[in-house]
C-alpha positions as CSV (number, residue, x, y, z in Angstrom):
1,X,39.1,-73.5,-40.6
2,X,39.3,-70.3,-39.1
3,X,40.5,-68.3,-41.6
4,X,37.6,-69.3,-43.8
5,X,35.2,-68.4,-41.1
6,X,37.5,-65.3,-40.7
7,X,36.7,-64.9,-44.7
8,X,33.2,-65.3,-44.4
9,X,32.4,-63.0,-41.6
10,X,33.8,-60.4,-43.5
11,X,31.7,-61.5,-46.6
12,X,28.7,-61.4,-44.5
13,X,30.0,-57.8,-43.4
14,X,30.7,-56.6,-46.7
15,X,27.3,-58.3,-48.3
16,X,25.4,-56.1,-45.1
17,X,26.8,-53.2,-45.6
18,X,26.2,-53.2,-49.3
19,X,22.4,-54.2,-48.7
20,X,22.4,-51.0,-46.1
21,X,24.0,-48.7,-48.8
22,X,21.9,-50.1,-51.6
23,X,18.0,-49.2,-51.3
24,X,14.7,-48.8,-53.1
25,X,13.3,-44.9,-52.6
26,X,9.9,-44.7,-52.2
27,X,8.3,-42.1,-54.1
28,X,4.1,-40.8,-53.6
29,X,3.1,-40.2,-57.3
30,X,1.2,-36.6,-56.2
31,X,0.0,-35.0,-60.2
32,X,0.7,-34.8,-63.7
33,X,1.1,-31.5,-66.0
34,X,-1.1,-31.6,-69.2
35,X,-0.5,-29.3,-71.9
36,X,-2.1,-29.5,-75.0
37,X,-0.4,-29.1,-79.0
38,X,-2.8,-28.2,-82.0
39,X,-3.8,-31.7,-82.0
40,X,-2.3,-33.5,-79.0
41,X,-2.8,-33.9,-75.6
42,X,-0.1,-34.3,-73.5
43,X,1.5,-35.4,-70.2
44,X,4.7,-32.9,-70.1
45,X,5.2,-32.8,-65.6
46,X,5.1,-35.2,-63.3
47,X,5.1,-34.7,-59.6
48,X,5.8,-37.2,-56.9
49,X,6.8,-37.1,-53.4
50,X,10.1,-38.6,-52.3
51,X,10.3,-40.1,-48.7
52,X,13.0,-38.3,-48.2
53,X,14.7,-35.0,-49.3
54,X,16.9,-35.3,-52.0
55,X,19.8,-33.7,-51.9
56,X,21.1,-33.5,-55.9
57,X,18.5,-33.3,-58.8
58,X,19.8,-34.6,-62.0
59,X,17.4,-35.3,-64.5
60,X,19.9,-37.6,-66.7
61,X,19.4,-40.4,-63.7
62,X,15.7,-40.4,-63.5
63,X,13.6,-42.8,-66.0
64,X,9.6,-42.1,-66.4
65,X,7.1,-44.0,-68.5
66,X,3.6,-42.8,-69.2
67,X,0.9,-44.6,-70.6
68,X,3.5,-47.1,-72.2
69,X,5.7,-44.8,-73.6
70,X,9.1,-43.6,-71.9
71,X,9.6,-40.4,-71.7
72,X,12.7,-38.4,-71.9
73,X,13.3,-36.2,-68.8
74,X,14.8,-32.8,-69.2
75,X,14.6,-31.0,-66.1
76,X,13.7,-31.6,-62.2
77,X,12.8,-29.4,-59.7
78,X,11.8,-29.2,-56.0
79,X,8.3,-27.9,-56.2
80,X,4.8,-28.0,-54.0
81,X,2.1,-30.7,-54.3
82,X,1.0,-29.2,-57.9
83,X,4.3,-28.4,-59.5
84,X,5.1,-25.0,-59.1
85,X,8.5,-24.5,-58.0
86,X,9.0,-24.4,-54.6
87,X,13.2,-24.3,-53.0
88,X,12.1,-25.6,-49.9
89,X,9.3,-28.0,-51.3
90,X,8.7,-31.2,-50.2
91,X,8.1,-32.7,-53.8
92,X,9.7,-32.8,-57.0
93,X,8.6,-32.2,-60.6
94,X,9.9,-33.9,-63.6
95,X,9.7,-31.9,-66.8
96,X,9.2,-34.5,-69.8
97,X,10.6,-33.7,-73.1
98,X,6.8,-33.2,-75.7
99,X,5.9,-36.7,-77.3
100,X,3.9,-36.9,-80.5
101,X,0.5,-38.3,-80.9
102,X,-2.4,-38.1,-77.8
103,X,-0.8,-38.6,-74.8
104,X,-4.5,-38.5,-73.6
105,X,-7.8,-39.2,-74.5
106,X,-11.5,-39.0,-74.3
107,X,-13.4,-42.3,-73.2
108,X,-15.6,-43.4,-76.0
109,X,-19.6,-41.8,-75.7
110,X,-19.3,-39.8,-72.3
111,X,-16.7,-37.1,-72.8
112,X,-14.7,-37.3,-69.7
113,X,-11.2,-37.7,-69.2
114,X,-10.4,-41.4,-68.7
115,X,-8.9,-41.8,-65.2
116,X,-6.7,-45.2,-66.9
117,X,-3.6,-43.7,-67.3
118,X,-0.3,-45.4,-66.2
119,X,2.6,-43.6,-64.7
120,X,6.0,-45.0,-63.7
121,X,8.7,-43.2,-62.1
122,X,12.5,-45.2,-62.1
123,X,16.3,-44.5,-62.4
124,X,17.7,-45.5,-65.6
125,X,20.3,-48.5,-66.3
126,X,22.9,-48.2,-64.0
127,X,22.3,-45.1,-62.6
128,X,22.4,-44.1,-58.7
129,X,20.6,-41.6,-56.4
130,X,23.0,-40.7,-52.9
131,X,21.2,-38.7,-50.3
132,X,23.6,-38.1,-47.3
133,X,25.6,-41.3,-46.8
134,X,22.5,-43.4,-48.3
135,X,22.8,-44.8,-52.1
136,X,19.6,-45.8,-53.8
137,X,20.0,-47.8,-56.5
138,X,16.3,-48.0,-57.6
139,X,12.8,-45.6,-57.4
140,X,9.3,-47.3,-56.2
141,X,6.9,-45.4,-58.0
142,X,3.6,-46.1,-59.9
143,X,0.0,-45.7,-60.3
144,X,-2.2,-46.6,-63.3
145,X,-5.0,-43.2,-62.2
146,X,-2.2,-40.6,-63.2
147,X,-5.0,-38.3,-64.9
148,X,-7.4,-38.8,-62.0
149,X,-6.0,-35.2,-60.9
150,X,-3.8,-33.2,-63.2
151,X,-2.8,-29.5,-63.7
152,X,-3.3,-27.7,-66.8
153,X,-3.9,-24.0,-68.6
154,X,-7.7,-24.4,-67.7
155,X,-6.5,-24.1,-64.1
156,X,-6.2,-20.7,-65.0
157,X,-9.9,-20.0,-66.2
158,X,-12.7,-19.2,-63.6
159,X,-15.8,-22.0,-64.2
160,X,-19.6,-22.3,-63.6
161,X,-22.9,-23.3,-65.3
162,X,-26.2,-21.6,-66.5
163,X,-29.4,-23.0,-66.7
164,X,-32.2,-21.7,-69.0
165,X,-35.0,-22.8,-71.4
166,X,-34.6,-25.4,-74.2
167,X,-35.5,-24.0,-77.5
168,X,-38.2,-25.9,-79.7
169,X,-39.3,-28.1,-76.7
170,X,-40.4,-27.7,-72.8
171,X,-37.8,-28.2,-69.9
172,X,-34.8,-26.4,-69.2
173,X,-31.2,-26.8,-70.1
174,X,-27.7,-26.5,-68.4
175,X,-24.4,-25.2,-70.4
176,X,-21.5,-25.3,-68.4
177,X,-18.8,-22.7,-68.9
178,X,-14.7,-21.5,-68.4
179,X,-13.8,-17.9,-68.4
180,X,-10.6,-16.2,-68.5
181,X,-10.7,-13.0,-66.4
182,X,-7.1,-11.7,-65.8
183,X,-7.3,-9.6,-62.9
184,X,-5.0,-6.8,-65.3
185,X,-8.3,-5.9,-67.2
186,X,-10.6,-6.0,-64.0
187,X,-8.8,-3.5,-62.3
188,X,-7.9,-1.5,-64.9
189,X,-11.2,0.7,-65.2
190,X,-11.6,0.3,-68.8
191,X,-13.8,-1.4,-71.7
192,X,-12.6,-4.8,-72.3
193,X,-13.0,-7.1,-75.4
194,X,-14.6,-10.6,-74.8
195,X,-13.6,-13.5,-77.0
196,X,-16.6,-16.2,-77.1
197,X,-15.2,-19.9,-78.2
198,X,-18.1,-22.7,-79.0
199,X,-16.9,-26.0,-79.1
200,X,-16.9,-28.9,-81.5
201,X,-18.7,-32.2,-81.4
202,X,-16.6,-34.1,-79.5
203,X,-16.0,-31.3,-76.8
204,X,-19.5,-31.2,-75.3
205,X,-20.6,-32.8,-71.8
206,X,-20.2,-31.8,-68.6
207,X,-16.3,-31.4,-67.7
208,X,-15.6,-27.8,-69.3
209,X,-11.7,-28.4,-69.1
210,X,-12.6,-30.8,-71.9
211,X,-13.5,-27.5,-74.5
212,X,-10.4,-25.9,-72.9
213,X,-7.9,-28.8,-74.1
214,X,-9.3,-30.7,-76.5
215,X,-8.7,-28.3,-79.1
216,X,-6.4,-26.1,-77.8
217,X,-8.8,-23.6,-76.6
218,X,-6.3,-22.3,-73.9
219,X,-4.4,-20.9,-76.6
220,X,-6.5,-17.5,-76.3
221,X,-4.9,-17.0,-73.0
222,X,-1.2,-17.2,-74.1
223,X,0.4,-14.2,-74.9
224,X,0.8,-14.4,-78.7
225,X,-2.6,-13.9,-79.2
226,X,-3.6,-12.2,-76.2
227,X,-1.3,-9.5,-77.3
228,X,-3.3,-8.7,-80.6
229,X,-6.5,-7.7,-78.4
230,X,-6.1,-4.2,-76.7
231,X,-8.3,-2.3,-74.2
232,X,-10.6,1.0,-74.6
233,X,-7.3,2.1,-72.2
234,X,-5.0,0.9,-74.7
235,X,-3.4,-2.2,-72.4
236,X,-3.3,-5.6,-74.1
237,X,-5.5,-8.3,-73.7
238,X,-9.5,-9.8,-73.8
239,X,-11.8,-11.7,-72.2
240,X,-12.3,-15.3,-73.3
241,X,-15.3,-17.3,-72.3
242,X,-15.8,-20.9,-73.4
243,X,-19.1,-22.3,-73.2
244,X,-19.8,-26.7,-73.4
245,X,-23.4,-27.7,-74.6
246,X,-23.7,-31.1,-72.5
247,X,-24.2,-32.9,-76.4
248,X,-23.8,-31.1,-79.2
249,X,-24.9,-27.2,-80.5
250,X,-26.6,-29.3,-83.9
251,X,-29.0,-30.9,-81.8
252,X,-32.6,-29.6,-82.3
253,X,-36.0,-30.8,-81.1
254,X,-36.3,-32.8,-84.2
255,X,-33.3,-34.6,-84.0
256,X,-29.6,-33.4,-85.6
257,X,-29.6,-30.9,-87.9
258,X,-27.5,-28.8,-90.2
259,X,-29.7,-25.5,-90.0
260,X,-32.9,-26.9,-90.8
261,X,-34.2,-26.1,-87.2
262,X,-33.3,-24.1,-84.4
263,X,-30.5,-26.0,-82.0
264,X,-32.3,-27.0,-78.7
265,X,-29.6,-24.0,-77.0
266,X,-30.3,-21.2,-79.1
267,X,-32.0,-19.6,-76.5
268,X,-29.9,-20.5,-73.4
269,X,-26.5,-19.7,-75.1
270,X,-27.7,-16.5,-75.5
271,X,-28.9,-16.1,-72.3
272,X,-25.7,-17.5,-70.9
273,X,-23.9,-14.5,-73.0
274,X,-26.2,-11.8,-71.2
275,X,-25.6,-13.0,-67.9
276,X,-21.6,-13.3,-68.1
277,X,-21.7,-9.7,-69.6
278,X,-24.1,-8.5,-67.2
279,X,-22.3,-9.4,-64.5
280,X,-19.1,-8.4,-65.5
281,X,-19.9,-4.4,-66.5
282,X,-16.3,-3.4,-68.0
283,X,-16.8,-5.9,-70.9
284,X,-17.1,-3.7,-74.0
285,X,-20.8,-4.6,-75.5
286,X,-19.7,-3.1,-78.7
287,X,-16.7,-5.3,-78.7
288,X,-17.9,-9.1,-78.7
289,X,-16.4,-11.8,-80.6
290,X,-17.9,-15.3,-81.6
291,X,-16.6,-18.2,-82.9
292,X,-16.6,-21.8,-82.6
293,X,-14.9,-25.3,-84.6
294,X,-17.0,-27.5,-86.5
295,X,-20.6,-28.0,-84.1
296,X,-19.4,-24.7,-82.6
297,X,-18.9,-23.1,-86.0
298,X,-22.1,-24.4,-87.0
299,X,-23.5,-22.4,-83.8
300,X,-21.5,-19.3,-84.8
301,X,-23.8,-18.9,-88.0
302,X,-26.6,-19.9,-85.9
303,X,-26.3,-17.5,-83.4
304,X,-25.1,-14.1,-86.1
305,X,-28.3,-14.9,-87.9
306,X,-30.8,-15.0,-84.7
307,X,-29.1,-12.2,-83.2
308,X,-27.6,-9.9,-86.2
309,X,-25.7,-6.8,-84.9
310,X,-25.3,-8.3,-81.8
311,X,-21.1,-9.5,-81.9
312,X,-18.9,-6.9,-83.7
313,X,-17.2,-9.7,-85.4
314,X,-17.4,-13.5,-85.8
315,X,-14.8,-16.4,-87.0
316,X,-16.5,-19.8,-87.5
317,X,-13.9,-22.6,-88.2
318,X,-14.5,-25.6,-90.0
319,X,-18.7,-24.5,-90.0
320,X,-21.1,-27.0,-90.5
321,X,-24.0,-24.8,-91.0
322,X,-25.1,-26.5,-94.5
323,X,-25.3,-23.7,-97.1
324,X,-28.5,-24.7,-98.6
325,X,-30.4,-24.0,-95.0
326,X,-29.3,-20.1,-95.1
327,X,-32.5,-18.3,-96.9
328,X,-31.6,-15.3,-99.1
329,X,-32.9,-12.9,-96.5
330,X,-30.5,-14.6,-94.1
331,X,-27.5,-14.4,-96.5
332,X,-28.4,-10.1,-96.6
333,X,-28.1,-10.2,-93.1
334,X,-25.1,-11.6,-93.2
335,X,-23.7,-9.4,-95.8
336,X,-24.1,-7.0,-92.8
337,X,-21.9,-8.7,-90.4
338,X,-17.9,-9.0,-90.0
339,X,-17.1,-12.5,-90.3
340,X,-14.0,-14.7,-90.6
341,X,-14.1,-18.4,-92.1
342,X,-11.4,-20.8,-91.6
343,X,-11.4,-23.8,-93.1
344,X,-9.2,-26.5,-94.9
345,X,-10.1,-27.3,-98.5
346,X,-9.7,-30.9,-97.7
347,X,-11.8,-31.6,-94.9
348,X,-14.2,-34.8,-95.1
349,X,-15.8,-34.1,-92.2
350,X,-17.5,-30.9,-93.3
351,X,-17.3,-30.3,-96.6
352,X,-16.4,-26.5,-97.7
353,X,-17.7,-27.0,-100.9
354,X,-21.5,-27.4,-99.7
355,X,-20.5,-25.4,-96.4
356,X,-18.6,-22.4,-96.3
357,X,-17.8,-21.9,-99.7
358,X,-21.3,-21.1,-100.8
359,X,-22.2,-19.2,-98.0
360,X,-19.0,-17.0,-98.8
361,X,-19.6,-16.4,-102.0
362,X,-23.6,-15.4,-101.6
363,X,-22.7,-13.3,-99.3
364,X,-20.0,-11.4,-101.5
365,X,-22.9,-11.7,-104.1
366,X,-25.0,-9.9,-101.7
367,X,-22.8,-7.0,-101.5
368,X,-20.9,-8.1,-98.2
369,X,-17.7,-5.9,-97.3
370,X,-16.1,-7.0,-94.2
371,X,-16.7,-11.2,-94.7
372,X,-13.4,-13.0,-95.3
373,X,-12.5,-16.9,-96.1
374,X,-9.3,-18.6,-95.1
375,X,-9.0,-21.5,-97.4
376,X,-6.1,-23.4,-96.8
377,X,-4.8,-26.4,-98.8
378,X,-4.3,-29.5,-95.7
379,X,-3.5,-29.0,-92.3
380,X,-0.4,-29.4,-91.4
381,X,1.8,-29.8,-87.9
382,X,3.0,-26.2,-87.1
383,X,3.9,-27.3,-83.2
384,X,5.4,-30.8,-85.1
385,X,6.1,-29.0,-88.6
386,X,5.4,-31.3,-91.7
387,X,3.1,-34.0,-89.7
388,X,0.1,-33.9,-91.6
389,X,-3.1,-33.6,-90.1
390,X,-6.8,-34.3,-90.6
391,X,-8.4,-31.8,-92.7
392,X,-11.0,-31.1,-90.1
393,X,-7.9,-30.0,-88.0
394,X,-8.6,-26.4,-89.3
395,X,-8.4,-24.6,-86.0
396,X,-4.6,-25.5,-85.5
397,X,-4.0,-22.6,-87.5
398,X,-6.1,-20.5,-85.6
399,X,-4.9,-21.5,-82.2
400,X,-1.3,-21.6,-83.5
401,X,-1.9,-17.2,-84.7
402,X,-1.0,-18.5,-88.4
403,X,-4.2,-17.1,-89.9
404,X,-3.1,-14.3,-92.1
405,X,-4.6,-14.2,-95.5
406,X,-7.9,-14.5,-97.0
407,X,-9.5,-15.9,-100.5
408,X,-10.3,-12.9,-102.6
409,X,-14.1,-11.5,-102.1
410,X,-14.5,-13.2,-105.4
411,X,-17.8,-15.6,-106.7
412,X,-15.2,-17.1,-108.3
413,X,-13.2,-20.4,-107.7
414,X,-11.6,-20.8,-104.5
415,X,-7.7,-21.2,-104.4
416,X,-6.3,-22.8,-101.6
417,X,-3.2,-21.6,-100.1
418,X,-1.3,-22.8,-96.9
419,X,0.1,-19.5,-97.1
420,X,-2.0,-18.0,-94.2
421,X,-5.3,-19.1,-96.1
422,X,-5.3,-17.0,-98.9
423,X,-4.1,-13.9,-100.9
424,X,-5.7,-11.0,-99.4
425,X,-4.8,-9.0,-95.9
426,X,-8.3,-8.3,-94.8
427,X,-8.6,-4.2,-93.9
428,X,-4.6,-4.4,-94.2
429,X,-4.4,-6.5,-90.6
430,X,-1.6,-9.1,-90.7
431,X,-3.6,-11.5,-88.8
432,X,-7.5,-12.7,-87.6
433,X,-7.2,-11.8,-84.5
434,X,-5.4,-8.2,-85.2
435,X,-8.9,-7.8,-87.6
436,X,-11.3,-8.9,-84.9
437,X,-9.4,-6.6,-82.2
438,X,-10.4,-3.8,-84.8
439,X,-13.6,-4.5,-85.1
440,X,-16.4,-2.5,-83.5
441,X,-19.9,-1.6,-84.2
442,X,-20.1,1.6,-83.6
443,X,-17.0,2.0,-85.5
444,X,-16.9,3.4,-88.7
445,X,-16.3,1.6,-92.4
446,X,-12.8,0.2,-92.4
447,X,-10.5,0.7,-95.3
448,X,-10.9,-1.5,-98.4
449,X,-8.6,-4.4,-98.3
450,X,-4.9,-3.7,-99.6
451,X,-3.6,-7.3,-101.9
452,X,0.4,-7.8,-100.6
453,X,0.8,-9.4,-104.1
């Protein structure tokens, strides 16, 4: 009898000790990292707070699910409460390996991130965290408001609002708006080059980071393409602003509309423009560029034929200014401008063949010199090569720098070509945003276009 109370004291020992050595970690979910991908939206960081310091971070133990989905981790670091690496930090960041498809969305009708976003943070099968002499053998972490509060590329832009008149009606309107203003250009003493993005339909409301990600808009701060765009100094890099209608730039007094009538924010876009370039004097006013996808393309039009002479060039993607609404008068004025079309010849959303293509070839009629067209066959996954995307998806190859050729200046028939858009190297620039860097109004006529073929 003894000896089995002997044998199971030292159970009970053994069975304690294991229950001491074997814990649940506590873990304070803190933010997530969102980057977006030419059509995705992603969570790629998450950032919790461990009750205690741990010692040893190996990503191959940690398991994290988001939205759903598990995710495979590829790095961890200690960091500070928004993921930026920190040695003696207090938190950790999980760096997730990219997932296809939209990690994120919009809620339906209201444009605003939806805050219903489920995060869990674990260890994988079998796998054991040891801090000191303790073992943890599984993570207590979770929240379903992950995207209540996230970090992303629009951190980096400087925001604010504008309010001025409606056109076509009484009352007064507010645009809200994002601007990049890197503080190597501010200090530099030179003229600086201002990028202007208008966004699509589904990218207006009152949350600006929505312009910024939805379509990649943050792209214009990255260093591919801020690396085309140089300085009266000769340093590299522009200005971008991004300016959100709170509905969409096709609304008019009369309803939507396709050019018929003036959008309701003519007026106070324009006046928005004025203001972020009077107040910042070392933009170069001879050195504006305009352009905008779909809604914001449409806008783009709008604004180059209220305001001709005014941007020194302009690149509407995916425009859904309807060809039949542009007067003859109005296509001679914009025979007079530098302008850029991208679009992809199968779009159903806006169809190039009553949009863009029209207009292009009117104006080329009208005797236009500097007007290009990228027509490109589909859209097609350049951060995911070979997914196909929608056709309306035309500014992934803007965003992604792979806009390189246009269509001849030809009334003739279009010929697609995923090839960078087309056949010709406008003015001999390998790229849209090389062309638009060059572009300047009180510059003289550029060199006829050179064909590579």
């Amino acid at each position: 009898m003894n000896k089995i109370r002997l044998i199971a004291a030292a159970a009970a020992v053994c069975a304690a000790a294991l229950s001491a050595s074997a814990q649940t970690l506590k873990m304070e979910p803190s933010v997530v990292g969102v980057t977006t991908y030419e059509a995705s939206t992603i969570v790629n960081l998450v950032v919790v707070k461990p009750e205690i310091k741990l010692d040893v971070l190996d990503p191959s133990v940690f398991a994290v699910n988001t939205n759903g989905t598990d995710r495979n981790v590829i790095s961890v670091y200690p960091s500070d409460s928004r993921g930026a690496f920190n040695p003696e930090g207090e938190y950790i960041a999980l760096g997730l390996e990219k997932a296809n498809g939209r990690g994120i969305g919009l809620t339906k009708g209201n444009n605003v991130w939806r805050e219903e976003y489920t995060l869990k943070v674990g260890l994988k099968p079998g796998k054991t965290l040891k801090v000191g002499k303790q073992k943890f053998t599984a993570i207590a972490c979770e929240t379903d408001k992950a995207v209540k509060d996230f970090v992303s590329e629009a951190d980096y832009f400087n925001k604010g609002s504008f309010t001025g008149k409606a056109t076509g009606q009484p009352g007064d309107i507010t645009l809200t708006w994002a601007a990049y203003e890197p503080w190597s250009l501010k200090g530099d003493g030179k003229a600086n080059p201002l990028v202007i993005w208008l966004h699509g339909g589904g990218e207006g409301g009152l949350d600006v980071s929505i312009t910024l990600l939805g379509n990649e808009v943050v792209s214009l701060i990255r260093p591919q393409i801020q690396n085309h765009f140089t300085t009266e100094g000769g340093a590299g890099g522009a200005y971008v602003l991004s300016i959100q209608c709170p509905t969409m730039w096709m609304g008019t007094s009369k309803g939507f509309g396709h050019g018929e009538y003036p959008s309701l924010y003519a007026d106070v876009l324009k006046s928005c423009i004025d203001e972020f370039i009077d107040q910042h004097p070392d933009v170069d006013r001879n050195r504006i560029y305009l352009g905008g996808c779909s809604n914001g393309g449409y806008m783009t039009m709008h604004m180059l034929i209220r305001h001709p002479k005014f941007f020194a060039a302009a690149y509407p993607t995916c425009e859904a200014y309807m060809d039949q609404n542009i007067s003859d008068n109005e296509i001679a004025a914009l025979a007079e401008e530098n302008i850029w079309i991208v679009q992809s010849y199968d779009d159903t959303t806006v169809d190039p063949k009553t949009h863009c293509i029209p207009t292009f070839q009117r104006i080329v009629k009208a005797g236009g010199k500097n007007v290009w067209m990228s027509m490109f066959e589909n859209v097609v996954g350049i951060d995911n090569p070979g997914q196909k995307l929608m056709g309306h998806f035309s500014w992934c190859y803007l965003f992604n720098d792979a806009v390189t050729m246009s269509q001849e200046q030809s009334e003739g028939d279009v010929k697609p070509s995923n090839n960078g858009g087309g056949s010709v190297a406008p003015q001999g620039h390998a790229n849209i945003y090389e062309w638009m860097n060059a572009q300047v109004l009180t510059a003289p006529e550029a060199p006829a276009a050179r064909n590579p073929r």
